[in-house]
N, C-alpha and C positions, 0 to 999 in steps of 0.2 A: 545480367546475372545468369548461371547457370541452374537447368533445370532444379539439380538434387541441389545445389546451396537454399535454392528459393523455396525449396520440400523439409529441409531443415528448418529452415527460418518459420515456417507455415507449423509446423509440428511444435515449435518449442515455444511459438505465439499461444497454443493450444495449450499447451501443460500449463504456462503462463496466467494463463487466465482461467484456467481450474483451478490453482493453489490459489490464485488473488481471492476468485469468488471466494471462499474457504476463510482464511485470514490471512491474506496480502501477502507481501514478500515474490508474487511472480515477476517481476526484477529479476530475482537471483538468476530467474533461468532465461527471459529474454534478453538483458542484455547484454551479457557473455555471449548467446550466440548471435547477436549482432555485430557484434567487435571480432568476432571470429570470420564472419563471413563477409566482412565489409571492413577489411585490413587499411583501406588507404583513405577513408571515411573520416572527419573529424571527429571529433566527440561529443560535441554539442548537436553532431548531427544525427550521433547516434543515439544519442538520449532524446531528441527529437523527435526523431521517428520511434523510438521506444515509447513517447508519452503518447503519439498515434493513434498508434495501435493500441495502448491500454485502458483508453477512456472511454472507448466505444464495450470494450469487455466488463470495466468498472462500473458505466452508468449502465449499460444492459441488467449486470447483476442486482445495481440497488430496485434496479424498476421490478425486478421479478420478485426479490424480498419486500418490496413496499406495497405488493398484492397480497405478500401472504402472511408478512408479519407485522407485529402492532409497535411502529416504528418509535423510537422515547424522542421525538422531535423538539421538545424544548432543549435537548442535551444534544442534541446532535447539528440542528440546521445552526446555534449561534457559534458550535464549531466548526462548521464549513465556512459559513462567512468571515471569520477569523481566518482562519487557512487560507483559503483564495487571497484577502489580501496580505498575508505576511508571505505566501510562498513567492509573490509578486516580487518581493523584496529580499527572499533567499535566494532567488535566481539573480538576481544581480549583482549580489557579492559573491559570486561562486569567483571572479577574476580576482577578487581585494584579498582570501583568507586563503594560506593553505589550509588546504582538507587534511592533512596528514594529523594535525592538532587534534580534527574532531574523532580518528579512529580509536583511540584507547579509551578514552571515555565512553564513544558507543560498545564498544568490547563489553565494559563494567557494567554500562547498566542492564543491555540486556541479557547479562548473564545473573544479576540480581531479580530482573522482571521474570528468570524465567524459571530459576530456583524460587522463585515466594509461589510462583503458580504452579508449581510440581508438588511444592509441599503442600500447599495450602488445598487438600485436594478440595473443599467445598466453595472456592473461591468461583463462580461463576458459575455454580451447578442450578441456581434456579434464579428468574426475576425478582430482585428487591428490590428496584429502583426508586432512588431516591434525590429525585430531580424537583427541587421545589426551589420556587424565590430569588432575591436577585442574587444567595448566593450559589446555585449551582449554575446560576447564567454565567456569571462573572471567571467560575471554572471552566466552563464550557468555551469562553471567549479565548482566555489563560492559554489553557494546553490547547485548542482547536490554533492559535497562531501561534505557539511554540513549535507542536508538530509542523504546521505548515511553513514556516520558515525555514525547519531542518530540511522539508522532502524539498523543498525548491533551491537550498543550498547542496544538501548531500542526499538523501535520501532514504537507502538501504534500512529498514527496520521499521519505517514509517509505520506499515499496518499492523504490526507488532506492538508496537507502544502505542497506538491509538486504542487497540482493543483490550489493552491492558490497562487505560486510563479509565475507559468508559465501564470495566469490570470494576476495578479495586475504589475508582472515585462518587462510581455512580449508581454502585447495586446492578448490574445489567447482567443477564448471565450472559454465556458467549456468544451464543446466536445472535443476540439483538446487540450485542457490544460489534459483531463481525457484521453487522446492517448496518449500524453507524459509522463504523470506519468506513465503510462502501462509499459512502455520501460523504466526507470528507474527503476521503480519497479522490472521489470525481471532482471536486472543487479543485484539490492542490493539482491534479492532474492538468484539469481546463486551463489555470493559470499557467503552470509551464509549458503549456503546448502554445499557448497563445505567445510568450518571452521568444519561446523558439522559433514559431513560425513566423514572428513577423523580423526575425534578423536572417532567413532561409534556412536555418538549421533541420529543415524536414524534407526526407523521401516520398512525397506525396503517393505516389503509384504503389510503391514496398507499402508503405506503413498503412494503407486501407487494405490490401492484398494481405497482411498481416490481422488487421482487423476481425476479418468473418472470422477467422480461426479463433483469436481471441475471446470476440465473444462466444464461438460456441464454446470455449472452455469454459468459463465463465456461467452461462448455464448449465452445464453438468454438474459443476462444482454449487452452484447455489442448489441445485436438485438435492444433492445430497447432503449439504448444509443441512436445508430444512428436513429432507425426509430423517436425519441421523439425532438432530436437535443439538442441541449444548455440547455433551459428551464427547459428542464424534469431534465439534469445533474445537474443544478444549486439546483433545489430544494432538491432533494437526497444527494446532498453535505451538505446544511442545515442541513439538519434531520438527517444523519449519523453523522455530527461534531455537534450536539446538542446531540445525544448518548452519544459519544466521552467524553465531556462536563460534563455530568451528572455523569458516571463511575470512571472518573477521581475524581472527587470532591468528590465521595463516597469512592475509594482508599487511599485519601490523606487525608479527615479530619474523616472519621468516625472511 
């Protein structure tokens, strides 16, 4: 590979896992410039190497918020474990379903998820968490293997609707909803990294060289997470799920 594609690839690793740390969606920007710069590349190879590199940025970010925030871990670890093994099983129907089905629906809802959380402006603005008993487990379990079945089928929006589950179903404000998708997100991640790499679907050398960058984006982005609090996350949730919003609607009707 050529020097400036590989300077490309290293810079948009790095944006990648700034926006992830924040609330998720850096996808949007690593793996366009992997299909950009790896033309004759599979797909499975590039989502491979795309899961790489983002689970060393993903799990870096949750370790640095698990130093510093007071994690709702009954609502969060029975939806990772959920995740992990359903995304297990979204990656393996990714050959059985067209994906083309599930774009208009992701279109609707997160443009419903993202209009309730514009309006709703107190919607995550402080901790109320309300994680008790078996039934916020049994939620917890619910959406933690819903979502992880979509990100290991299709993906795109993943950290967007997790942090809007953990807001509107669990009292969390955004920071600590954007700590829990972190730690689901490394689950559904670890799953499909492990689908892909054990059928070769991964650029071993790229996707750690991909990596450092990752996570250092990843810690700038958690810095500012916490030093900004709720506020800052709420609005970056906005403006990434209005990207999201926009992308979508360009995939699905144009």
């Amino acid at each position: 590979m050529e020097p400036n594609s590989l300077m490309l690839l290293c810079v948009a690793a790095f944006a990648a896992g700034l926006i992830d740390a924040v609330v998720g969606g850096g996808g949007l920007i690593q793996i366009p410039a992997l299909f950009n710069m790896l033309p004759q590349a599979q797909p499975a190879t590039v989502f491979g190497t795309n899961k790489l590199a983002s689970i060393f940025g993903t799990t870096s970010a949750a370790l640095r918020y698990a130093r510093r925030i007071d994690i709702p871990w009954k609502a969060a670890l029975p939806a990772a474990i959920a995740a992990f093994v359903l995304s297990c099983f979204g990656a393996m129907t990714v050959a059985l379903l067209p994906k083309e089905w599930l774009r208009p629906l992701v279109l609707f809802l997160l443009i419903v998820v993202t209009a309730y959380t514009y309006l709703k402006k107190d919607l995550g603005a402080a901790d109320q968490r309300r994680v008790h008993g078996r039934r916020d487990m049994l939620l917890a379990l619910l959406f933690g293997g819903a979502i992880g079945f979509y990100d290991g089928f299709f993906g795109p929006g993943t950290g967007s609707f997790l942090i809007f589950v953990f807001v509107r179903f669990f009292g969390l404000d955004f920071l600590r909803a954007s700590v829990s998708a972190k730690i689901v997100n490394a689950a559904t991640n670890l799953a499909a990294l492990m689908f892909f790499g054990s059928n070769g679907h991964v650029l071993l050398a790229l996707g750690l060289g991909m990596a450092l960058f990752n996570v250092g984006g990843s810690l700038l982005g958690s810095h500012l997470a916490i030093r900004h609090g709720a506020a800052f996350v709420r609005r970056v949730f906005i403006g990434v799920a209005g990207i999201f919003i926009l992308k979508f609607a360009w995939d699905t009707f144009a």
